[in-house]
C-alpha positions in Angstrom: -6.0 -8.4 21.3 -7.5 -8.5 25.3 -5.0 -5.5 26.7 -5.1 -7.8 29.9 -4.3 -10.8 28.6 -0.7 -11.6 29.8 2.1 -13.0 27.7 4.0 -15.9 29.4 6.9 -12.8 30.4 4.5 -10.8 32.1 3.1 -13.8 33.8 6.7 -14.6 35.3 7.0 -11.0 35.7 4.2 -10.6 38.0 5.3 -14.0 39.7 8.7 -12.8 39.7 7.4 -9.9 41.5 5.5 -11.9 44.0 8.7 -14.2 44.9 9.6 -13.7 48.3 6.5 -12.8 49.6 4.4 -15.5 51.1 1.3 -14.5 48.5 2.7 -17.7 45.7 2.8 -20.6 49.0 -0.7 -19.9 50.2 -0.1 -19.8 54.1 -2.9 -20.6 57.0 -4.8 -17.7 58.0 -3.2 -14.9 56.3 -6.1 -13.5 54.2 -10.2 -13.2 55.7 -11.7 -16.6 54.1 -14.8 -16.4 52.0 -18.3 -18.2 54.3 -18.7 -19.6 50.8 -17.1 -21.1 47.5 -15.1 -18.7 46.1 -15.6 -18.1 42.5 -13.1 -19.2 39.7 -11.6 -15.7 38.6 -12.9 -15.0 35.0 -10.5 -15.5 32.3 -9.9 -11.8 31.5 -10.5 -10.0 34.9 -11.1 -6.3 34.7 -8.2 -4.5 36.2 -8.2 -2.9 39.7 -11.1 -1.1 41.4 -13.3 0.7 38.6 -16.4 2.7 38.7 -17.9 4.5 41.5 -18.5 2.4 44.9 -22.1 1.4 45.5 -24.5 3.6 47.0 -24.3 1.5 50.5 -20.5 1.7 50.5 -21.1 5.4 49.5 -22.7 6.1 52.9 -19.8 4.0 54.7 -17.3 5.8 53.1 -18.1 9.6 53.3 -18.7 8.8 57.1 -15.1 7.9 57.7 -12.4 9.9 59.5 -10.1 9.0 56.9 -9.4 7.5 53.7 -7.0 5.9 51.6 -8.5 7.3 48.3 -8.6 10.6 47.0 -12.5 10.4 47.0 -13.9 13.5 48.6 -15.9 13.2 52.1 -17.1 16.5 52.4 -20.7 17.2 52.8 -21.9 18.5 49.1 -23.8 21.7 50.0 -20.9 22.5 52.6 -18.4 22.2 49.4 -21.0 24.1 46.9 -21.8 27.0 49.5 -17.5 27.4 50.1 -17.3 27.6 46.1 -20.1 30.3 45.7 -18.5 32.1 48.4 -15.0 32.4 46.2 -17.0 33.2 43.1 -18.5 36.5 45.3 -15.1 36.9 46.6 -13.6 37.0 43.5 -16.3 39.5 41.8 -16.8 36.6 38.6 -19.6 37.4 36.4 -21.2 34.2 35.2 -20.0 33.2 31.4 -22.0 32.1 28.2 -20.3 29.1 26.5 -16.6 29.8 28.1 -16.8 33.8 26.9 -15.1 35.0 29.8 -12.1 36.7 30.5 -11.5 34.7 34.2 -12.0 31.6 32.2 -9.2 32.1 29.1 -7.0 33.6 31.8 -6.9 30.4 33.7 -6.7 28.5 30.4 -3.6 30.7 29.6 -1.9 30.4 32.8 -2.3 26.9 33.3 -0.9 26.2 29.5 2.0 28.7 30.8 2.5 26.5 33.8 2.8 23.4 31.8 4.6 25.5 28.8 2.6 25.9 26.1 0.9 28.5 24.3 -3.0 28.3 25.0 -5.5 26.0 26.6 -8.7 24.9 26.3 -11.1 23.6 29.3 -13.1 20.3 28.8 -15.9 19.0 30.5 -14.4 15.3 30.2 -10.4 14.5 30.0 -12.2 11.6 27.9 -14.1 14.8 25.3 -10.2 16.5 25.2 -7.9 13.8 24.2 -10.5 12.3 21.7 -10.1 16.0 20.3 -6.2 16.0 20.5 -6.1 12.5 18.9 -8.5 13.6 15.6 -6.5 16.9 15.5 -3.4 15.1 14.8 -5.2 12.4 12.6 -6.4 14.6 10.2 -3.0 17.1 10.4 -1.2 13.6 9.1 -3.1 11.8 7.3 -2.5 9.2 9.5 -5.0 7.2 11.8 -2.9 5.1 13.7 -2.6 6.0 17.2 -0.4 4.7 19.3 -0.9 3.2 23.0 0.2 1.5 26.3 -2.7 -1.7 26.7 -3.8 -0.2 29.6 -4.3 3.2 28.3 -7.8 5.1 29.1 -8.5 5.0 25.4 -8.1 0.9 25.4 -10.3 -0.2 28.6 -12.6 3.0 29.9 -14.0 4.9 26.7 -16.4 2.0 25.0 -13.9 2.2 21.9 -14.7 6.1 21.2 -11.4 6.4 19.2 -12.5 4.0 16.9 -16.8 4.6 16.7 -16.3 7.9 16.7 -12.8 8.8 15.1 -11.9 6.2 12.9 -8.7 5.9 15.0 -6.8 2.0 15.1 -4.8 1.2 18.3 -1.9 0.0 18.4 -0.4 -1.8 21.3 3.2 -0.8 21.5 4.3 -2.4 24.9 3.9 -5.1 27.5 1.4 -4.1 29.9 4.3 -4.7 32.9 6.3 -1.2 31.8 5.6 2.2 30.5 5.9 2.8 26.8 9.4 3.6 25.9 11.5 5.0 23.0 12.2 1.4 21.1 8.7 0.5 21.3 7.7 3.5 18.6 10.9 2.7 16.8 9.6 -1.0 16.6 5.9 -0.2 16.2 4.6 -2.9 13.9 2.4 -0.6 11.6 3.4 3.5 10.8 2.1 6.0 13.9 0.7 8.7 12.8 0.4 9.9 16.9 1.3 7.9 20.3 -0.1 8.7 23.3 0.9 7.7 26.9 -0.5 8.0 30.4 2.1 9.7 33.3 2.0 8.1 35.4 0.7 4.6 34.5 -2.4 4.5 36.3 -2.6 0.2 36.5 1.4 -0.2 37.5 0.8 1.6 40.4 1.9 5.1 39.1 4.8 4.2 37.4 7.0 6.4 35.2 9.7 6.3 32.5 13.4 7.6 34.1 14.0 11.1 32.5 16.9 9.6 30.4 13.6 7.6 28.9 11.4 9.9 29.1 13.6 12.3 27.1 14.5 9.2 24.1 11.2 8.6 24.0 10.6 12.4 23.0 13.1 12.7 20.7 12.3 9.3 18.8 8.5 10.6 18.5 9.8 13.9 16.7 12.7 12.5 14.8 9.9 10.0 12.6 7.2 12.6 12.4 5.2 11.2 15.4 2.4 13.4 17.2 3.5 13.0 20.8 0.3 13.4 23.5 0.6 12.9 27.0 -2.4 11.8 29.2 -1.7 13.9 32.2 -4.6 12.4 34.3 -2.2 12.1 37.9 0.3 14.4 35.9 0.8 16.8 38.8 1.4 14.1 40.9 4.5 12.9 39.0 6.4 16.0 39.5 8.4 14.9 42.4 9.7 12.4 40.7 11.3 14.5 38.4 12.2 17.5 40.6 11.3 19.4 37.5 9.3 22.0 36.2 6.0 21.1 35.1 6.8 22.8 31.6 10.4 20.9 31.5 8.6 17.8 32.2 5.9 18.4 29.4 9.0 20.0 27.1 8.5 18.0 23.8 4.9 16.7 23.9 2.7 18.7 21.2 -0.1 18.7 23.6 -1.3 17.3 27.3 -3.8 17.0 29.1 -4.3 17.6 33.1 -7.5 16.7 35.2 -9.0 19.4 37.5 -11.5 16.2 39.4 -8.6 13.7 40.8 -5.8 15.1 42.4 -6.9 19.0 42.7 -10.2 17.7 43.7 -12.4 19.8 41.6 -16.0 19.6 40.8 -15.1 18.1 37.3 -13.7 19.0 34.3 -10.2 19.0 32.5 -7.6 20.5 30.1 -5.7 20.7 26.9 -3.0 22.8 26.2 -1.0 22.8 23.4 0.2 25.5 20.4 -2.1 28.6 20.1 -3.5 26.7 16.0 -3.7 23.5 17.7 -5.9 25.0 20.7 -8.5 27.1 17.9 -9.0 23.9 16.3 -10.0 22.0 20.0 -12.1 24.7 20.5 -14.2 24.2 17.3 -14.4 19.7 18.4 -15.4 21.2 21.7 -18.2 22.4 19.7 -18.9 19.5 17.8 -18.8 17.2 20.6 -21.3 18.7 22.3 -19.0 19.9 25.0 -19.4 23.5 25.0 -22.2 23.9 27.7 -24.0 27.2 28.4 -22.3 27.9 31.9 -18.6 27.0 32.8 -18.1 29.0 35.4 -18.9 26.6 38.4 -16.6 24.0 37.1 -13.6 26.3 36.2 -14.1 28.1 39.8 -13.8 24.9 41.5 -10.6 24.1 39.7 -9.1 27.6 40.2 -9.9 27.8 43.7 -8.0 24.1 44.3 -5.3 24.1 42.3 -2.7 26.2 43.8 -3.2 24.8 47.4 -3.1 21.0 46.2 -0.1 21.6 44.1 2.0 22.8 46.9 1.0 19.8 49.1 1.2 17.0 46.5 5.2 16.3 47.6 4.1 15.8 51.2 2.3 13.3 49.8 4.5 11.6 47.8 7.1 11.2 50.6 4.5 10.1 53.2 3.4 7.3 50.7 6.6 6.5 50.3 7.2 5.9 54.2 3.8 4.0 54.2 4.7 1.5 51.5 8.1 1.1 52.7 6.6 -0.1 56.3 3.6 -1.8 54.1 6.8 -4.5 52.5 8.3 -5.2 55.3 5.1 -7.7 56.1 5.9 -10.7 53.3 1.8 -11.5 53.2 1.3 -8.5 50.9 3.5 -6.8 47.9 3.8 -3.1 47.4 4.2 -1.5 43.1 6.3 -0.3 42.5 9.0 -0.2 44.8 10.1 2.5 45.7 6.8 4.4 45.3 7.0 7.1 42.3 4.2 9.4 43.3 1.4 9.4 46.1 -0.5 6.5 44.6 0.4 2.9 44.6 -1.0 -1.0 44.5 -1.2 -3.8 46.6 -1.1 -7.2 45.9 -2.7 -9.9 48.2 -3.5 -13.5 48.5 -7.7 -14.1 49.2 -10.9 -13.9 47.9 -12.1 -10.0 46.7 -15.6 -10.2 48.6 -13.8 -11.0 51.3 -11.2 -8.7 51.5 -14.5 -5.8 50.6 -16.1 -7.1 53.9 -13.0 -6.9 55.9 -12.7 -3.4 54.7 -16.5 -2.3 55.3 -15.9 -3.9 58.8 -12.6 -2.1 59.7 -14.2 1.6 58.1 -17.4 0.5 60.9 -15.1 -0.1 63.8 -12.0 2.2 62.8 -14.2 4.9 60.7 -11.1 4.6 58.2 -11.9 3.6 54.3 -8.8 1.5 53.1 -10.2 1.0 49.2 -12.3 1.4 46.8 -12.2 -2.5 45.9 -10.8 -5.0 45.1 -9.8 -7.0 42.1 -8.2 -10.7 40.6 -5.3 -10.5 39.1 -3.6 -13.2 36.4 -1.9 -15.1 39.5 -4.9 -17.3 40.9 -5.9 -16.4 44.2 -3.7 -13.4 44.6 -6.0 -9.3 44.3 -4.8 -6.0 44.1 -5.9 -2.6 45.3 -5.2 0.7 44.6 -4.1 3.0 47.4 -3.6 6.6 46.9 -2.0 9.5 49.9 -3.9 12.5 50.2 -5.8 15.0 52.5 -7.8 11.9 53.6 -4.8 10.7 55.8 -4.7 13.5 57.8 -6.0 12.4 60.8 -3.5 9.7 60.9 -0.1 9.0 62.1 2.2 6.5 59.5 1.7 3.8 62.1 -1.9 4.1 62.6 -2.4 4.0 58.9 -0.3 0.7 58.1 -1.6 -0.9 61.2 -5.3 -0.1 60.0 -4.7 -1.6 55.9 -2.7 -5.0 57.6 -5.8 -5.6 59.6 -7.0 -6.6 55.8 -5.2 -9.7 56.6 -6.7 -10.7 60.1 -9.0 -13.8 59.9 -12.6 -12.9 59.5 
C-alpha cells in the first residue's frame, strides 16, 4: 500500500479543508508564477519538505535574522566552544562507551521526568525505536507492528523494520487523523505492538484529545498490545495537555524523545521505559552498532539545552497560535490544523513549488528572514504545503512582521 496514496474520503477531506479558501478557484495573481511549464505533480508526491536544504540554500539560510524553522543559525565553532565551556564548568570526565555516572544520571532523570524507571541514550531516534519495536516482538511472539501511514517507520527508515527486524506494518488509520482507540480494536490482522508519533509530524502537529488519547491506552493494554510512543516533537505537545510529561506518557510501555529538534542538541535521542526493558536496549545498542567510544559531547549538548527550551516551548506554542490565527484570515492560504496544537504547523497554497522556493530565497535576500525549508505538491493539483515551526528563530520579530513577511509568498514574481 503507497502510505500517501489518498482514499476518495481523504481526498474530500483535504478539499473539504480547502473550501472557503480561494486555493480550489485558482484566482489571478495570487501565487509567484513559474518563467516556465510547470511540471505535472508525480502520482505519489513525497510529503512536505524532507532532507536537509541544499548547500546554496544552506548559506542563505544560516545568514538570516530569523527563521521559520527550528534549524539552528549559529556559527558551529561559536556553538562547540560554548558546549566545551559547560563540560569544564561542570567538571565532566570524558566516558568510554556511556560508562559514566553524569551520563546514567541524565538517563535517569529524564526517564523520571517522563515517568518511567530507566533510560537509555541513542545516537539515532531511528537506532532506539527499531530497538523498542524488536524488544516487544520477541517478548510476544508477535511481529506485527502497528502504525499511522505516515509514521517515521513507513516513509524515512528505507524499510529497517522489515530488512532488519522482520517486523510487518500495518496501517491502522487514514492518513487525515491520528491513530485512535477503534483503529487497534479493528486492526485487520493481530498487533503484537502499535506505535504512534505525538504529535503527527505530516498533519501539522496534530494530536488525539486526552479522552482519546486515554481509550486508545487502555484498548492497547486491555488486548495485550505493546503500546510505544514516538516522542520526536513530544515536548512540544505538552501544552496541549496542560499535563505532566509523565501523566501524558502514563500507560505507554516505552517512548522515545529527541535531544536534536526541539532542545536543539548536537544529536542524539532517548528511550525510557521499565528498568528489564531498558537492560535489554542497552545490549541492541550494542548490536546495532550504536554504542560509540565517547558520548559525552552529545549528551552534554542535550543536558545543557534541555531545561531552558522546555521552559520556553509554551511561549511558543501561543505565539504560533496568534501567527496562524492572523495567517487564515487571508483566504489565499489554509492554516492545519486550526487551532494550532503545538508550535509547529502547515500551510497550504495554490502555485508552483520552484516558485514559491524562489520567492522564498528572494524575500530571506531582501528581508534576511528564512520562511521554509521547501516546499511540496500535495494530492489537490496545483495546491503545496509547507511546514512552519515557532521557535528562538522568531525572536527578532514582532507577530505582524512575521505574517507580513510569509504572505509576501503570494506577491507576483
Amino acid at each position: 500500500m503507497n502510505p500517501r496514496h489518498l482514499s476518495r474520503a481523504e481526498f474530500l477531506s483535504l478539499t473539504s479543508l480547502l473550501a472557503g479558501s480561494s486555493l480550489l478557484p485558482r484566482p489571478a495573481n495570487a501565487a509567484p508564477k513559474s518563467s516556465g511549464k510547470t511540471a505535472p505533480s508525480p502520482a505519489t508526491p513525497k510529503p512536505g519538505p524532507m532532507g536537509p536544504v541544499p548547500v546554496q540554500g544552506d548559506h542563505l539560510r544560516r545568514s538570516c535574522r530569523a527563521a521559520f524553522t527550528l534549524s539552528s543559525t549559529a556559527d558551529a565553532g561559536t556553538e562547540l566552544i560554548r558546549l566545551g565551556e559547560w563540560i569544564r564548568d561542570q567538571g565532566l570526565q570524558s566516558d568510554v562507551y556511556g560508562n559514566s555516572e553524569f551520563i546514567q544520571s541524565f538517563e535517569r532523570r529524564v526517564a523520571e521526568r517522563l515517568g518511567f524507571e530507566d533510560g537509555c541514550f541513542m545516537p539515532t531516534g531511528t537506532m532506539g525505536q527499531l530497538i523498542a519495536l524488536r524488544i516487544y516482538a520477541d517478548e510476544g511472539g508477535t511481529r506485527t507492528v502497528g502504525l499511522h501511514p505516515s509514521s517515521h517507520h513507513v516513509l524515512h527508515e528505507d524499510d529497517s523494520h522489515t530488512v532488519l527486524h522482520g517486523l510487518q506494518p500495518v496501517l491502522l488509520c487514514p492518513w487525515s487523523r491520528p491513530v485512535l482507540a477503534g483503529d487497534v480494536r479493528n486492526a485487520r490482522e493481530r498487533l503484537g505492538m502499535v506505535s504512534v508519533e505525538m504529535p503527527v509530524r505530516w498533519l501539522g502537529g496534530q494530536l488525539p484529545t486526552w479522552e482519546q488519547l486515554e481509550e486508545l491506552k487502555h484498548t492497547c493494554r486491555e488486548r495485550g498490545v505493546k503500546l510505544h510512543m514516538d516522542g520526536a516533537r513530544l515536548w512540544e505537545s505538552q501544552p496541549f495537555y496542560g499535563r505532566s510529561y509523565a501523566d501524558i506518557c502514563r500507560g505507554f510501555d516505552s517512548v522515545y524523545v529527541s535531544f536534536y529538534k526541539m532542545v536543539g542538541a548536537l544529536g542524539g535521542a532517548m528511550v525510557v521505559g521499565g528498568k528489564d526493558f531498558i537492560r535489554t536496549a542497552r545490549m541492541w545498542r550494542h548490536r546495532h552498532g550504536g554504542n560509540i567510544f565517547q558520548m559525552l559531547p552529545y549528551v552534554s549538548s542535550a543536558a545543557m539545552r534541555l531545561d531552558d527550551v522546555l521552559g520556553r516551548i509554551p511561549a511558543y506554542v501561543q505565539r504560533a497560535k496568534s501567527l496562524t490565527e492572523a495567517l487564515a484570515a487571508d483566504s489565499r492560504l489554509v492554516v492545519l490544523p486550526r487551532p494550532v496544537q503545538t508550535n509547529l504547523f502547515r500551510v497550504f497554497l495554490r502555485g508552483d513549488p520552484a516558485a514559491f522556493s524562489r520567492q522564498r530565497d528572494r524575500i530571506a535576500q531582501e528581508d534576511s528572514i528564512w520562511l521554509t525549508n521547501g516546499f511540496s505538491p500535495t494530492r489537490v493539483p496545483g495546491v503545496v504545503e509547507t511546514e512552519l515551526q515557532v521557535g528562538e528563530g522568531l525572536a527578532g520579530l514582532d507577530d505582524a512582521q512575521a505574517v507580513r513577511a510569509l504572505l509576501r509568498l503570494l506577491e507576483p514574481a
